[in-house]
C-alpha positions in Angstrom: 45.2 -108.0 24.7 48.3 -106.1 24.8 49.2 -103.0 26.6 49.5 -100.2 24.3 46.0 -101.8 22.8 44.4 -101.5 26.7 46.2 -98.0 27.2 44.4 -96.9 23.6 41.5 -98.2 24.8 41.4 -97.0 28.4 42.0 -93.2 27.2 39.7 -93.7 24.7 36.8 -94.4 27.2 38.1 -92.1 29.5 37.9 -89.1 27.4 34.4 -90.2 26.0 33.4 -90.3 29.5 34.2 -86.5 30.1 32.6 -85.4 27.2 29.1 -87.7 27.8 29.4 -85.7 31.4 29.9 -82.3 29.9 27.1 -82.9 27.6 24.5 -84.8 29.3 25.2 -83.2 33.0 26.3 -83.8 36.1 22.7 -85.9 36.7 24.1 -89.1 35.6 26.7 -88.8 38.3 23.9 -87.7 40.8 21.4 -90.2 40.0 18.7 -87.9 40.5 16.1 -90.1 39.0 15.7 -94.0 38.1 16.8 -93.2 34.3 19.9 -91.9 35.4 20.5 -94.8 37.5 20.0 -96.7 34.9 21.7 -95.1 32.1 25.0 -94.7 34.5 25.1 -98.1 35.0 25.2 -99.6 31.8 27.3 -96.5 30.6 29.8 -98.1 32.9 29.6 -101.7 32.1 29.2 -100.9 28.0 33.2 -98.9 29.1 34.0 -102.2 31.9 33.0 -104.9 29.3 34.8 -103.5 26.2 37.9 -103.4 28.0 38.2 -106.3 28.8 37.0 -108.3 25.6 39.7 -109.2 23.3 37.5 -108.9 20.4 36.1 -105.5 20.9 38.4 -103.0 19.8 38.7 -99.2 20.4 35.8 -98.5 17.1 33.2 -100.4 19.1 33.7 -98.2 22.2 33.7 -95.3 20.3 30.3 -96.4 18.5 28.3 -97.9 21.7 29.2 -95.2 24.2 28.6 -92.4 21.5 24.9 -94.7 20.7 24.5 -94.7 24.0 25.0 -91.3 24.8 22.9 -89.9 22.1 20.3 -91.8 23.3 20.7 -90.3 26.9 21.2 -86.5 25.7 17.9 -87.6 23.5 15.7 -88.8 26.7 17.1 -85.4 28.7 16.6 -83.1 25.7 12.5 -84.4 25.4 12.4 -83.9 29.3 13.3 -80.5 29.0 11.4 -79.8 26.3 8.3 -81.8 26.7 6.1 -82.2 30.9 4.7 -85.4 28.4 8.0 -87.0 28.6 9.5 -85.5 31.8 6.9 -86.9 33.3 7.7 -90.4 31.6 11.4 -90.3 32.1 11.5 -88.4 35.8 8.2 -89.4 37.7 6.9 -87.0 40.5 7.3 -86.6 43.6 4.6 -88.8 45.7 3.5 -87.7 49.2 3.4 -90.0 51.8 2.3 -88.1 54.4 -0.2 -85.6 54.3 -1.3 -83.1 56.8 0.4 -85.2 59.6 -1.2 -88.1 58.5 0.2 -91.5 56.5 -1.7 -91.9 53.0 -1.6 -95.8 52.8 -2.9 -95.8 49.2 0.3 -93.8 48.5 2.5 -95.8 50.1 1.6 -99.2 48.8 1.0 -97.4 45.2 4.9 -97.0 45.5 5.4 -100.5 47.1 6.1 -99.1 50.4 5.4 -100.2 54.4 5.5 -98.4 57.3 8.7 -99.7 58.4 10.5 -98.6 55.2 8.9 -95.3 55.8 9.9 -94.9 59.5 13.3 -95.9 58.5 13.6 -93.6 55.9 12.4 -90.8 58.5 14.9 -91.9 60.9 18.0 -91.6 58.1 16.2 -87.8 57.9 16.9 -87.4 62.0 12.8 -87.7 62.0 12.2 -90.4 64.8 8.6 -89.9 65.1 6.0 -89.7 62.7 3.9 -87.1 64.6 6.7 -84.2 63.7 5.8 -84.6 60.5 3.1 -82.3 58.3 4.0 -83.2 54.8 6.9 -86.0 53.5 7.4 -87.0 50.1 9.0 -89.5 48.1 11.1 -88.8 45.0 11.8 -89.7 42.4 15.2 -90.8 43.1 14.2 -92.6 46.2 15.1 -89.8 48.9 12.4 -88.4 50.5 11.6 -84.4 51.6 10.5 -83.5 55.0 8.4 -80.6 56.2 7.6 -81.0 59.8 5.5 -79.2 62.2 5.9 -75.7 63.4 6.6 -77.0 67.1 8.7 -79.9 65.6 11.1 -77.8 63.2 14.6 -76.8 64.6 15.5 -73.7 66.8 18.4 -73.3 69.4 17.9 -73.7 72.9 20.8 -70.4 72.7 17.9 -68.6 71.4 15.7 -68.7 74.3 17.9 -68.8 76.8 17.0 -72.3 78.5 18.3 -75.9 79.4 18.0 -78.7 77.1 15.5 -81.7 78.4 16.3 -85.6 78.1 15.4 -86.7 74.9 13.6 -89.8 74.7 12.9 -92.2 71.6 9.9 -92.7 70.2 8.5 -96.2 70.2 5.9 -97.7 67.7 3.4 -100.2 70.4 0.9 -100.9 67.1 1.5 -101.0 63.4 -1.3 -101.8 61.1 -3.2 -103.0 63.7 -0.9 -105.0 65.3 0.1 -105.0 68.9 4.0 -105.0 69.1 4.2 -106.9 72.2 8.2 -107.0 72.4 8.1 -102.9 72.6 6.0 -102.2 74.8 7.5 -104.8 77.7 10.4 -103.1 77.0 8.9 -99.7 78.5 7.7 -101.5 81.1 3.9 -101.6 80.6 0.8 -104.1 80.0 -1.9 -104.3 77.3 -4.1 -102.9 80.0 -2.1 -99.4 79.7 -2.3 -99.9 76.0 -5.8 -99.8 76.4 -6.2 -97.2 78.3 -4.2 -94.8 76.2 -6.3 -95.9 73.2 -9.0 -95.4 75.2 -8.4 -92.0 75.4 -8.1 -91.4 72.3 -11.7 -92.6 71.8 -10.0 -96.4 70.1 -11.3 -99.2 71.6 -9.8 -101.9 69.4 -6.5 -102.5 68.0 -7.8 -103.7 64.4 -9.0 -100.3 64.0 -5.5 -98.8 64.7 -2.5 -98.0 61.8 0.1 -96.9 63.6 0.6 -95.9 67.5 3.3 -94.3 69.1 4.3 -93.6 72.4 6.6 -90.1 73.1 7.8 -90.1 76.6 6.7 -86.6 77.9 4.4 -86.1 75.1 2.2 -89.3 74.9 0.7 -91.4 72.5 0.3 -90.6 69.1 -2.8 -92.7 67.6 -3.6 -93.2 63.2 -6.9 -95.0 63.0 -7.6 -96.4 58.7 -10.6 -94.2 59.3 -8.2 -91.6 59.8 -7.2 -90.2 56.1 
């Protein structure tokens, strides 16, 4: 491959790139759902590979990215147009949590475990699950928080008073599970364990899906009988 055949070939792409974005939107940059993932990906490697293949010239990446991008505008034109195929093409929203409480069908229905899901609280500055009313997954991956009306975000400015220490949550049993390591580390014994599940009328850990301890605001206790 020669130069002025790359440089023909690089501006050619280039400029069909622009036009697919102007077209199509600025969702294929954004990856808003797993189609657009999809179809930015091999939009780039349909561009990457023809450059670099001596034997496809500047025609073919005319003809596969203009293909390609038909087929795109195609698949977003029947998503407006159609709930059938938005539906198809997008996928929905899935909530995870409902009413301050984990909806394990849900979350294995999209492959999910309760690590993953505190994780992806965490990335959302939501490091306990009892701030949370309603979260949902979407369809890009992301997921939407609405916490609790004592949990959601005011200034201490406002009202005038000190901050406290803020402490970490720690998870002490996940489905069902003692986590032994964690709850050495705050210093305590399966006899305390019990006694907070205790109160919380549990009396054996089988029967528990997640437990949390707050510092200053206790333990926070999801039974499988809880849904």
């Amino acid at each position: 491959m020669n130069i002025s055949s790359l440089t023909i070939e690089l501006i050619t792409g280039f400029l069909f790139l622009f036009v697919i974005i102007m077209f199509i939107g600025r969702k294929v940059i954004n990856q808003i759902t797993p189609f657009t993932f999809i179809g930015s990906i091999v939009l780039s490697e349909l561009l990457g590979n023809a450059l670099y293949d001596d034997k496809v010239g500047t025609f073919y990446i005319i003809y596969s990215m203009s293909l390609w991008a038909i087929l795109l505008f195609t698949v977003e034109y029947l998503g407006r147009k159609s709930l059938f195929f938005r539906g198809i093409f997008q996928g929905k929203p899935s909530a995870l949590i409902k009413n301050g409480l984990v909806d394990r069908e849900i979350l294995l229905k999209n492959r999910m475990n309760l690590n993953q899901l505190q994780s992806l609280l965490r990335q959302s500055e939501t490091f306990s699950i009892r701030e949370v009313a309603f979260c949902y997954l979407e369809p890009n991956g992301s997921i939407s928080i609405l916490k609790k009306p004592q949990y959601q975000k005011t200034t201490l400015e406002d009202f005038n008073i000190q901050g406290k220490h803020a402490y970490v949550p720690v998870t002490l049993i996940r489905d069902g599970k003692v986590l032994k390591d964690e709850l050495k580390d705050l210093g305590y014994d399966e006899s305390w364990l019990k006694e907070q599940l205790l109160s919380q009328n549990v009396t054996n850990y089988k029967e528990v899906f997640l437990a949390e301890w707050l510092e200053g605001d206790g333990i926070f206790v999801q039974t499988y009988l809880n849904k």
